[in-house]
C-alpha positions as CSV (number, residue, x, y, z in Angstrom):
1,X,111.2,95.3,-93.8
2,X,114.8,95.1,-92.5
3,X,116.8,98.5,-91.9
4,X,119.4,96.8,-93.7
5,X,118.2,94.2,-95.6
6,X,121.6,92.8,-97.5
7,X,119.7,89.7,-99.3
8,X,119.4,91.6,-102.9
9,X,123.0,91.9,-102.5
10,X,124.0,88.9,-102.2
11,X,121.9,87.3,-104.8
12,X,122.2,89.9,-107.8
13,X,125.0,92.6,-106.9
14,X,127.9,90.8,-106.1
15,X,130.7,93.2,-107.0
16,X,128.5,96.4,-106.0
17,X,127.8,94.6,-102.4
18,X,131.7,94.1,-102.3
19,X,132.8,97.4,-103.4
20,X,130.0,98.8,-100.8
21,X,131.4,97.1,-98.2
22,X,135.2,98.1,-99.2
23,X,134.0,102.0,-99.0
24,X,132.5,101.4,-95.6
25,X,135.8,100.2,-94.4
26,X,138.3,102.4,-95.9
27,X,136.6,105.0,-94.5
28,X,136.6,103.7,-91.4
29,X,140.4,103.2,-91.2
30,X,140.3,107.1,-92.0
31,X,138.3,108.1,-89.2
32,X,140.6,105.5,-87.0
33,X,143.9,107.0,-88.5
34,X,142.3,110.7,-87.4
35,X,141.4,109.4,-84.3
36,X,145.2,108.5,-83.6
37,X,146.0,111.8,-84.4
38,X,143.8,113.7,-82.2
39,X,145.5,111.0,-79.6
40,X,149.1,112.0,-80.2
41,X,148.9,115.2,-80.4
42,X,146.6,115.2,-77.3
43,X,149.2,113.1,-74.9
44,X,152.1,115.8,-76.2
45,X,150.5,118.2,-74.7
């Protein structure tokens, strides 16, 4: 078996797999945008 095995997805959750997918991302853009703070307010210093 797969670790991540996205096939029953595809065929029979469309919209979850979507909406999965759309969680994963927005929270990456969060970690990203905390990231950029930790940046700026490291290269003020």
């Amino acid at each position: 078996m797969k670790l991540f095995d996205l096939s029953h997805f595809k065929e029979h959750c469309p919209v979850e797999a979507k909406n999965y997918f759309k969680e994963i991302l927005d929270r990456l853009e969060k970690i990203e945008k905390r990231i950029d703070s930790i940046d700026e307010k490291i290269s003020k210093s």
